[in-house]
PAMI-9924 format. One record per residue (C-alpha): residue number from 1; residue in three letters; x, y, z. Coordinates in steps of 0.5 Angstrom, whole numbers, padded with zeros to 4 digits. Layout:
// residues N
(r NUM; 'ALA'; (X; Y; Z))
...
This chain:
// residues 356
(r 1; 'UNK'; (0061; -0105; -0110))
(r 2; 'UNK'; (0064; -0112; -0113))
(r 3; 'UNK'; (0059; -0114; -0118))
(r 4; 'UNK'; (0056; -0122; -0116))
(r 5; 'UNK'; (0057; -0128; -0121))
(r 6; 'UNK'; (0052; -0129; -0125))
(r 7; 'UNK'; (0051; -0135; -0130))
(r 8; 'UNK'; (0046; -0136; -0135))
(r 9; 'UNK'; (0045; -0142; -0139))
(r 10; 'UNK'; (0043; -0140; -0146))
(r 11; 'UNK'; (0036; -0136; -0146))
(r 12; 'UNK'; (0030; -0140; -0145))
(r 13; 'UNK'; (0025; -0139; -0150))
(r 14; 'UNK'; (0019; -0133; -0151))
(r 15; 'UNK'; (0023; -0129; -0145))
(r 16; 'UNK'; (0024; -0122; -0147))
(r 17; 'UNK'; (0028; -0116; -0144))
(r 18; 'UNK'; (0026; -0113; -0138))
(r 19; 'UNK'; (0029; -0108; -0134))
(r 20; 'UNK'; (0031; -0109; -0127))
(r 21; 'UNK'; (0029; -0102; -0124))
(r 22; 'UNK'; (0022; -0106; -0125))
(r 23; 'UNK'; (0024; -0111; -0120))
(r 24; 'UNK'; (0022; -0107; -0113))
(r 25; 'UNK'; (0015; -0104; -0112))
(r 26; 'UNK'; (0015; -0096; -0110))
(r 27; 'UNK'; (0017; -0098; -0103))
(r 28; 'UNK'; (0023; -0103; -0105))
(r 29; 'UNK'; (0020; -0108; -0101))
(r 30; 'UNK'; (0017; -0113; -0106))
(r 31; 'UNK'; (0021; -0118; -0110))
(r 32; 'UNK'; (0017; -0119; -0118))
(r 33; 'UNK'; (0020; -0122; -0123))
(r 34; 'UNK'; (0019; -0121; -0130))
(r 35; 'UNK'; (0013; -0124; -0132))
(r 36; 'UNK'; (0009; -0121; -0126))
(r 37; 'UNK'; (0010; -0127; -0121))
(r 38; 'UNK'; (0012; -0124; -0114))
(r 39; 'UNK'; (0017; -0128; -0110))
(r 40; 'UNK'; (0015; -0128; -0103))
(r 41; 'UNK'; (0018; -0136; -0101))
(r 42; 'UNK'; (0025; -0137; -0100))
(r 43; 'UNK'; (0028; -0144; -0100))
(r 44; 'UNK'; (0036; -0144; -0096))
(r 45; 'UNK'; (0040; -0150; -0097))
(r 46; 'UNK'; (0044; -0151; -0090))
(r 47; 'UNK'; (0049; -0156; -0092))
(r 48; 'UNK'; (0049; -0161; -0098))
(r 49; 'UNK'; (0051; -0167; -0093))
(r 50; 'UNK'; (0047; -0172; -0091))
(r 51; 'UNK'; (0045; -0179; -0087))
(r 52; 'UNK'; (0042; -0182; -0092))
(r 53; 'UNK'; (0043; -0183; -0099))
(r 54; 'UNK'; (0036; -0183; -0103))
(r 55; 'UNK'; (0037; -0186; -0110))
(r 56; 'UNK'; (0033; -0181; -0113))
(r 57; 'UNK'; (0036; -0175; -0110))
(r 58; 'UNK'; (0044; -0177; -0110))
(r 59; 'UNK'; (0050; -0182; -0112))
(r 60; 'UNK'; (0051; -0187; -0107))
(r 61; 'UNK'; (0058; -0184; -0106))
(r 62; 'UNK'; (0057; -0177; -0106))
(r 63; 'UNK'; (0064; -0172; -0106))
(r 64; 'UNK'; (0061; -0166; -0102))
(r 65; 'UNK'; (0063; -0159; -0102))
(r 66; 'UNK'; (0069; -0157; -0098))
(r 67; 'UNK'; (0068; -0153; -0091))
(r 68; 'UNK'; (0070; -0148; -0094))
(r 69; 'UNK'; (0066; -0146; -0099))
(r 70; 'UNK'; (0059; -0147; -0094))
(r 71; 'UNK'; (0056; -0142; -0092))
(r 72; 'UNK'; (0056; -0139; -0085))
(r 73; 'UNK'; (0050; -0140; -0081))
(r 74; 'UNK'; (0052; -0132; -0079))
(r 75; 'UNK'; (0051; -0131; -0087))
(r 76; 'UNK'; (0045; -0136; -0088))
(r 77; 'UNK'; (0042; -0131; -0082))
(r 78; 'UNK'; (0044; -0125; -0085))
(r 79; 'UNK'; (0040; -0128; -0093))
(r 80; 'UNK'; (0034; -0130; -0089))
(r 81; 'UNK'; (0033; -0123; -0086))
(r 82; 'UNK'; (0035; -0120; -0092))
(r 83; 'UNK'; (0030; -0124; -0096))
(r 84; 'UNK'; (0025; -0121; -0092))
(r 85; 'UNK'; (0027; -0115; -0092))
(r 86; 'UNK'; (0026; -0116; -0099))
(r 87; 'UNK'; (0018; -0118; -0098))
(r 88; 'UNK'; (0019; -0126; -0097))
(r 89; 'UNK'; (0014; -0128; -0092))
(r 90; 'UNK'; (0016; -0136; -0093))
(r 91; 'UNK'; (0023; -0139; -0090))
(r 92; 'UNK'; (0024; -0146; -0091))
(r 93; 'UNK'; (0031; -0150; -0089))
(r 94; 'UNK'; (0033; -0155; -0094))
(r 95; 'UNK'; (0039; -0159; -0095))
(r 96; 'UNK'; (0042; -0164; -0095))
(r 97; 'UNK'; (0039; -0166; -0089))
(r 98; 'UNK'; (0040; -0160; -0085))
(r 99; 'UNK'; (0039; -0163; -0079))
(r 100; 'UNK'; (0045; -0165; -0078))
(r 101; 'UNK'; (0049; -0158; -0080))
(r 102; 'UNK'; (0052; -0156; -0073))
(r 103; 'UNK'; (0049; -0152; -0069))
(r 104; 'UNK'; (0043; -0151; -0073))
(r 105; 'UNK'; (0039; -0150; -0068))
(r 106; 'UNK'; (0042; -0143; -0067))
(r 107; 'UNK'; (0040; -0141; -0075))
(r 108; 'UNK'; (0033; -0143; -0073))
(r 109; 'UNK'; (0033; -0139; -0067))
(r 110; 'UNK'; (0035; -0133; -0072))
(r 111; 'UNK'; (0030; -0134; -0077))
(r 112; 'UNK'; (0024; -0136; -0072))
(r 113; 'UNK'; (0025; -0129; -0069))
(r 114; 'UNK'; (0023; -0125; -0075))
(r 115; 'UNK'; (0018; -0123; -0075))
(r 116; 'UNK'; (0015; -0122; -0081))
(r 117; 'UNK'; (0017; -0129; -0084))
(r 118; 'UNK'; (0009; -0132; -0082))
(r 119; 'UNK'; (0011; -0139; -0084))
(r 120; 'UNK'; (0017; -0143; -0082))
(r 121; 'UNK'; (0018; -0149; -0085))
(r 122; 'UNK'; (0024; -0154; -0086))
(r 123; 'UNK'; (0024; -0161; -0089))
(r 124; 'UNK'; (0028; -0166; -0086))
(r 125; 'UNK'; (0029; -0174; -0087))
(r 126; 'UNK'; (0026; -0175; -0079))
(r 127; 'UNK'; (0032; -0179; -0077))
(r 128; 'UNK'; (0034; -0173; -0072))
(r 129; 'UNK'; (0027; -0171; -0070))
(r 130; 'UNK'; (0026; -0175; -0064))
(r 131; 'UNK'; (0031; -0171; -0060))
(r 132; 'UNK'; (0031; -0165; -0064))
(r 133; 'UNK'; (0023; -0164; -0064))
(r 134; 'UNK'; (0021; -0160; -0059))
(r 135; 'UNK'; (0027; -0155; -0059))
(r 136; 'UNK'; (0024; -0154; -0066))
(r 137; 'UNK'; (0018; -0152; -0064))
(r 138; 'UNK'; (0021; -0147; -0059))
(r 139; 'UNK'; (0025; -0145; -0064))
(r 140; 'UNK'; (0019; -0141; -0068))
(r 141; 'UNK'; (0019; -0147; -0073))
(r 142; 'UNK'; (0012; -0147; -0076))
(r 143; 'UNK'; (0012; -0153; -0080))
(r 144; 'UNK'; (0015; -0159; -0081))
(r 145; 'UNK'; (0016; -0164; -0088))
(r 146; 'UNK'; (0018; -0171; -0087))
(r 147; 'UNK'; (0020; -0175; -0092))
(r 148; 'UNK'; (0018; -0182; -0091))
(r 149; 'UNK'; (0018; -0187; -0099))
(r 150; 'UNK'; (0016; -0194; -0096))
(r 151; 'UNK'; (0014; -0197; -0089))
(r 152; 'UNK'; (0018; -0203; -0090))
(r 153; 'UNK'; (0024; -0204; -0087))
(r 154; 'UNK'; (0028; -0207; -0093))
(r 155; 'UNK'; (0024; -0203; -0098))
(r 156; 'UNK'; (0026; -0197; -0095))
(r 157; 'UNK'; (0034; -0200; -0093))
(r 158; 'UNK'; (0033; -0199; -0101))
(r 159; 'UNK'; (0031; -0193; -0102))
(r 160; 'UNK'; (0035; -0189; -0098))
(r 161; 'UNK'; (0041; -0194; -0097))
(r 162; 'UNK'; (0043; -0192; -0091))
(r 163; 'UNK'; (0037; -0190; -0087))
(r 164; 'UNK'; (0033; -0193; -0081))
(r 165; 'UNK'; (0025; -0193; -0082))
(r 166; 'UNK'; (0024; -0195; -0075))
(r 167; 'UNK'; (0028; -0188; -0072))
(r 168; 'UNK'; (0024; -0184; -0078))
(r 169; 'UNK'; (0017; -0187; -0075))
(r 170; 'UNK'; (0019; -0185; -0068))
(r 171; 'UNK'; (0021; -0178; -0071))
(r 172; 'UNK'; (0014; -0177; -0074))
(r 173; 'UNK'; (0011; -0179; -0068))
(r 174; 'UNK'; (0015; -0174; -0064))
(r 175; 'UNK'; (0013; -0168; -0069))
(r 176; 'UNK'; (0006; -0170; -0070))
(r 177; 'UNK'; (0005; -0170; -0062))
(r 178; 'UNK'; (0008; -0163; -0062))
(r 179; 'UNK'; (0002; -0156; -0063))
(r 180; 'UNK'; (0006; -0155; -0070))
(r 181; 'UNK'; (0002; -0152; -0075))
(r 182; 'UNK'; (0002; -0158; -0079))
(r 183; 'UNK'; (0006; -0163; -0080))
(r 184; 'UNK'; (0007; -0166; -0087))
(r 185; 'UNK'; (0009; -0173; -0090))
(r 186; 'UNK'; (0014; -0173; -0097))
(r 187; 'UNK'; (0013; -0179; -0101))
(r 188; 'UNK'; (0016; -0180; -0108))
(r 189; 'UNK'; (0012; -0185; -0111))
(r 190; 'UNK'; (0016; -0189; -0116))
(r 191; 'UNK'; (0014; -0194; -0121))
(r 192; 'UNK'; (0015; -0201; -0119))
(r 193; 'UNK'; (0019; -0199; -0113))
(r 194; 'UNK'; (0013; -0196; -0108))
(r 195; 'UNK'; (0007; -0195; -0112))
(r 196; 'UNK'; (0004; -0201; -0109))
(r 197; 'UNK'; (0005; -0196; -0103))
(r 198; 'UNK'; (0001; -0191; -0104))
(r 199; 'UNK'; (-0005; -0193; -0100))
(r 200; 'UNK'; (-0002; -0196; -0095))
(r 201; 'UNK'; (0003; -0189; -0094))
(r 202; 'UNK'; (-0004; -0185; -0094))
(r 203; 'UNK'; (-0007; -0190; -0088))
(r 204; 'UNK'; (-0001; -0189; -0085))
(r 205; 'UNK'; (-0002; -0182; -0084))
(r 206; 'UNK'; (-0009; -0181; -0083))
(r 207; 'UNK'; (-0007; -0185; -0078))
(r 208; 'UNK'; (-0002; -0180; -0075))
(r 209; 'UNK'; (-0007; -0175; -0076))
(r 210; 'UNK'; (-0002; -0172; -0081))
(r 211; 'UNK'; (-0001; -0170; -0088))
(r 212; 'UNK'; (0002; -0172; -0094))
(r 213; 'UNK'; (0004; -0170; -0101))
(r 214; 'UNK'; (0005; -0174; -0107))
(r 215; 'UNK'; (0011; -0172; -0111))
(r 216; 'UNK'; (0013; -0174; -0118))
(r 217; 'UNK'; (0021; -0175; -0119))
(r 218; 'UNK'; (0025; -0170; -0122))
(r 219; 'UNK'; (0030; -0171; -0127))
(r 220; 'UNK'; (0036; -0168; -0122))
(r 221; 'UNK'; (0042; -0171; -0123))
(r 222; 'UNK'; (0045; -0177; -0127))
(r 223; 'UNK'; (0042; -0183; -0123))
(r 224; 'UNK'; (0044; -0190; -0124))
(r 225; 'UNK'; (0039; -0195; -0120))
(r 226; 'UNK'; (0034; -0194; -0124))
(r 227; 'UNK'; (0031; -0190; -0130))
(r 228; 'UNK'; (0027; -0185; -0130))
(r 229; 'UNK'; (0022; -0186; -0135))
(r 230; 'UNK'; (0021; -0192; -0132))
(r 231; 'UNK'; (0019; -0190; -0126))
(r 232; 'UNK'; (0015; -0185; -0128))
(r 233; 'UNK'; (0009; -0185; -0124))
(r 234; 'UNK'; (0004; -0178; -0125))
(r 235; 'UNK'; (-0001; -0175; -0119))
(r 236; 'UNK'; (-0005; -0177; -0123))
(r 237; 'UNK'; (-0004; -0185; -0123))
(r 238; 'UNK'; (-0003; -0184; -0116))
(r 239; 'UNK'; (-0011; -0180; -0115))
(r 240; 'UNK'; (-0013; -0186; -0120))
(r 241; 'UNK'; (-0010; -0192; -0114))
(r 242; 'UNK'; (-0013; -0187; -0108))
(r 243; 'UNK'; (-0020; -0186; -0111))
(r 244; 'UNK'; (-0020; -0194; -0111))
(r 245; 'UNK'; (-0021; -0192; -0102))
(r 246; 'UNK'; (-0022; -0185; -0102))
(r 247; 'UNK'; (-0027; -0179; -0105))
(r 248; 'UNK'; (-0021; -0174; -0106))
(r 249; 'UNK'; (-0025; -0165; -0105))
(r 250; 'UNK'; (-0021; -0160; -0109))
(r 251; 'UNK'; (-0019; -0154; -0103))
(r 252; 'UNK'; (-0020; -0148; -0104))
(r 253; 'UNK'; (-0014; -0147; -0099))
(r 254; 'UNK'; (-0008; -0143; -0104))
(r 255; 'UNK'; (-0001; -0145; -0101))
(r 256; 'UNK'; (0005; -0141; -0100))
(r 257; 'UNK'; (0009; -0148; -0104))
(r 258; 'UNK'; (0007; -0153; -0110))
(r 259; 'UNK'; (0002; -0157; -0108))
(r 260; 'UNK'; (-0005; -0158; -0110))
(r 261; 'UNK'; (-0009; -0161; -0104))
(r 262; 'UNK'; (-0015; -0164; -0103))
(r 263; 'UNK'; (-0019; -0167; -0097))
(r 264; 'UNK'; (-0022; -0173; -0095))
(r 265; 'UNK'; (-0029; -0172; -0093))
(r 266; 'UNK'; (-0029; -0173; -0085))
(r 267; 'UNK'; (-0021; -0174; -0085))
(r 268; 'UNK'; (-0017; -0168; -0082))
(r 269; 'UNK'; (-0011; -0170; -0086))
(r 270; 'UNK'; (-0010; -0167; -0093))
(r 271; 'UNK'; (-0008; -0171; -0100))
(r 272; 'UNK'; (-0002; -0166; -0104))
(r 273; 'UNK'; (0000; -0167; -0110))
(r 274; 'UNK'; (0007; -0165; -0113))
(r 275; 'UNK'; (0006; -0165; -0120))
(r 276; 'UNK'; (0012; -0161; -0124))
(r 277; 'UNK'; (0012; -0166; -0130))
(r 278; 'UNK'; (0004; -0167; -0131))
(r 279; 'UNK'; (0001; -0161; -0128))
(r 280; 'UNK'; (0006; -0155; -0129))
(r 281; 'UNK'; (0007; -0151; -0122))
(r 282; 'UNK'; (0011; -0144; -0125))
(r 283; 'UNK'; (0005; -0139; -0128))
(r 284; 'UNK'; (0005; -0139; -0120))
(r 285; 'UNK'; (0012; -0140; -0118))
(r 286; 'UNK'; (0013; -0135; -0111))
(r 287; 'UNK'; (0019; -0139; -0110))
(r 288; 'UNK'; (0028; -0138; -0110))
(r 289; 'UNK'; (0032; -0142; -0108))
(r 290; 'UNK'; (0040; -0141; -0104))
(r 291; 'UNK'; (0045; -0147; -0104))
(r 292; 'UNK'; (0049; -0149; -0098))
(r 293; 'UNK'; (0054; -0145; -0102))
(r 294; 'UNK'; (0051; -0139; -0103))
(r 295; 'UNK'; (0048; -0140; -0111))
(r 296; 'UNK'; (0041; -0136; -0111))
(r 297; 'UNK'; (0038; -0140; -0116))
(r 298; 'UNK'; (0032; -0137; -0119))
(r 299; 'UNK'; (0029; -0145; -0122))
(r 300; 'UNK'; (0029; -0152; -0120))
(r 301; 'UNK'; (0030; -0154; -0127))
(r 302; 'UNK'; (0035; -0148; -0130))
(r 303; 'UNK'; (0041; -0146; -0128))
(r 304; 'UNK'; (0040; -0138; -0128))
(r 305; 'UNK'; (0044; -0138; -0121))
(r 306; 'UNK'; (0048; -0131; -0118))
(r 307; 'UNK'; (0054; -0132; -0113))
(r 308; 'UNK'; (0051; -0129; -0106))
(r 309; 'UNK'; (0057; -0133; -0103))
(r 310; 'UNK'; (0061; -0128; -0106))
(r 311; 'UNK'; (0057; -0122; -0106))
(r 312; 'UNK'; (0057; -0122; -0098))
(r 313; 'UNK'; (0065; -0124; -0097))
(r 314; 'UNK'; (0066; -0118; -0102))
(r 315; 'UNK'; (0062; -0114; -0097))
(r 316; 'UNK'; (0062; -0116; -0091))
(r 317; 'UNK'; (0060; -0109; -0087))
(r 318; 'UNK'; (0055; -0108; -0092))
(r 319; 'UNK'; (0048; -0110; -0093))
(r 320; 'UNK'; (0046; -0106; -0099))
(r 321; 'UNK'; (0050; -0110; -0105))
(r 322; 'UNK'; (0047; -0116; -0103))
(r 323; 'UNK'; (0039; -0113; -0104))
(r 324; 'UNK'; (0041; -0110; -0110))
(r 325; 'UNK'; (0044; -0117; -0112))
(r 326; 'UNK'; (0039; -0120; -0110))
(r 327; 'UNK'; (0033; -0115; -0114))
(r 328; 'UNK'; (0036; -0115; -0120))
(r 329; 'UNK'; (0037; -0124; -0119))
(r 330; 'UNK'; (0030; -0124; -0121))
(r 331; 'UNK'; (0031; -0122; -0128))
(r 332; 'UNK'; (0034; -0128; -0129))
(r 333; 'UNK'; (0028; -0132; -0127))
(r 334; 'UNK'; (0026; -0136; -0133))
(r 335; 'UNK'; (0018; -0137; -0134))
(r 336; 'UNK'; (0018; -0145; -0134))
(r 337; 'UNK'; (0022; -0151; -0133))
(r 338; 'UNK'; (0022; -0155; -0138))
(r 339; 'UNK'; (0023; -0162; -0134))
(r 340; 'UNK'; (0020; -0168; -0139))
(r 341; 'UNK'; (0019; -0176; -0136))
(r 342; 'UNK'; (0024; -0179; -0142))
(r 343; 'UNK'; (0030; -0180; -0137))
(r 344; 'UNK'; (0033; -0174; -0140))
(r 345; 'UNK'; (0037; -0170; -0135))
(r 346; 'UNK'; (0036; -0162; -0136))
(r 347; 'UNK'; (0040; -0161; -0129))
(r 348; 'UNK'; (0046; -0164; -0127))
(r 349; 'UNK'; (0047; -0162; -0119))
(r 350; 'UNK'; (0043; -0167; -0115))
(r 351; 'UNK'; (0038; -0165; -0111))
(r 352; 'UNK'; (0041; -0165; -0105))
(r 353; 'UNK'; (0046; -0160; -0108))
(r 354; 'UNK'; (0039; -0155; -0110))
(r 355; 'UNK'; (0036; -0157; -0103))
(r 356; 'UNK'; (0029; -0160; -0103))
């Protein structure tokens, strides 16, 4: 068996040894990590590519990964099924854009056919939706996230460089048309550049009959169209300008994901809140994520990473080295991350590298 590639930063303080043998449960179906978090959510990264170039996910001119060293959908098909062996109940598709990763739509055929995976999500920018919807859903897809930053046309021309809000808008409208479970609004709320949007952002779903969170940035990537600690704008700012509108209710509701969401009395949309700087998520972090070159992350904000990639073209007939790879993975997973909002960058590959 060849053993995987393992890189690990220098130890993340207060983290202790722990046997991996400790990582399965006497049925070897559950993934547990050493501080007692079972892992039951897996993010897969698709590709890198994408048709936008929002400012606070990467560089305007982004080098991407040679062909080459992206996973086959083949290979994502066989993580996917591997992970729920493994007990993972959650699959989202990230990238990147993943909808424009060729014959995608073959890889969600796969993963909405397991059975055991109960919620199937992906998280796209919308711009493919209102062809591909439908055949989303038919595909087994659960739910949908759309990222959306701005309702003005030249705002989001800004953000995102390259993107059409208009096609996004008609994207957003097929999904919401559709019986997925939900569909859900991302806006990265920054300082001086959208904030002045957060009420109407919310209007707009309400509108739509959808949901929307509201996420703080997260210091990914070395940046140049703004800086960060400038821009910083907390869930808690945020629930301070909604209030100004609205009675946010706590739920009671424990999602499969980061957000904390709350209800508007009479309103079915839901209000979530991302809070990775303000309101720490990792004493309850269920989540690992796999890169589109096939890196097992075990944090969004470390580095402690295997190479699966490597693992599966070494044994390409054989499952058990990968499971046995990815068990003993979760000894790397550190008990927090440690982002801060002073424009300090603790993570050099960009978002769409580590996939949303």
């Amino acid at each position: 068996m060849n053993h995987p590639e393992i890189y690990t930063p220098e130890p993340t303080a207060g983290l202790t040894s722990y046997s991996s043998d400790t990582c399965t449960d006497s049925a070897g179906e559950t993934l547990v990590d050493r501080f007692g978090r079972k892992v039951t959510y897996l993010r897969i990264s698709v590709t890198d590519r994408c048709d936008f170039r929002c400012v606070y996910c990467m560089s305007e001119n982004m080098t991407f990964l040679p062909r080459a060293q992206v996973l086959e959908l083949e290979e994502l098909s066989l993580l996917a099924r591997t992970f729920a062996e493994l007990g993972v109940t959650k699959i989202r598709l990230t990238g990147g854009e993943p909808l424009v990763r060729r014959n995608v739509m073959s890889l969600i055929q796969d993963i909405g056919a397991i059975d055991s995976v109960t919620d199937f999500a992906i998280t796209t920018n919308g711009s493919q939706l209102t062809h591909k919807a439908l055949a989303l859903h038919e595909a087994g897809l659960d739910r949908i996230n759309i990222s959306l930053d701005s309702l003005y046309e030249d705002r989001f021309k800004q953000l995102t460089r390259t993107g059409s809000l208009h096609q996004v808008i008609d994207g957003i409208e097929t999904a919401a048309a559709l019986p997925f479970k939900r569909v859900k609004l991302n806006a990265v709320i920054l300082k001086g550049r959208n904030d002045d949007e957060i009420l109407p952002l919310l209007d707009f779903a309400i509108e739509k009959g959808v949901d929307i969170s509201f996420i703080e940035e997260m210091p990914l990537g070395q940046i140049n169209e703004h800086e960060r600690q400038e821009t910083y704008c907390s869930s808690d700012d945020v629930r301070q300008i909604i209030a100004q509108k609205y009675r946010l209710v706590p739920t009671t509701e424990n999602t499969p994901g980061p957000s904390r969401y709350y209800q508007i009395p009479g309103i079915k949309t839901r209000v979530g809140f991302i809070s990775p700087h303000s309101h720490n998520f990792c004493d309850t972090c269920n989540r690992v994520r796999v890169t589109a070159e096939g890196r097992l992350l075990l944090c969004l904000g470390n580095e402690h990473s295997v190479d699966l990639r490597a693992v599966m073209r070494a044994n390409p007939s054989e499952t058990e080295p990968l499971k046995q790879a990815i068990i003993q993975a979760m000894d790397l997973k550190p008990e927090r991350h440690h982002f801060t909002t002073d424009g300090d960058v603790q993570v050099l590959r960009f978002m769409n590298m580590t996939g949303g």
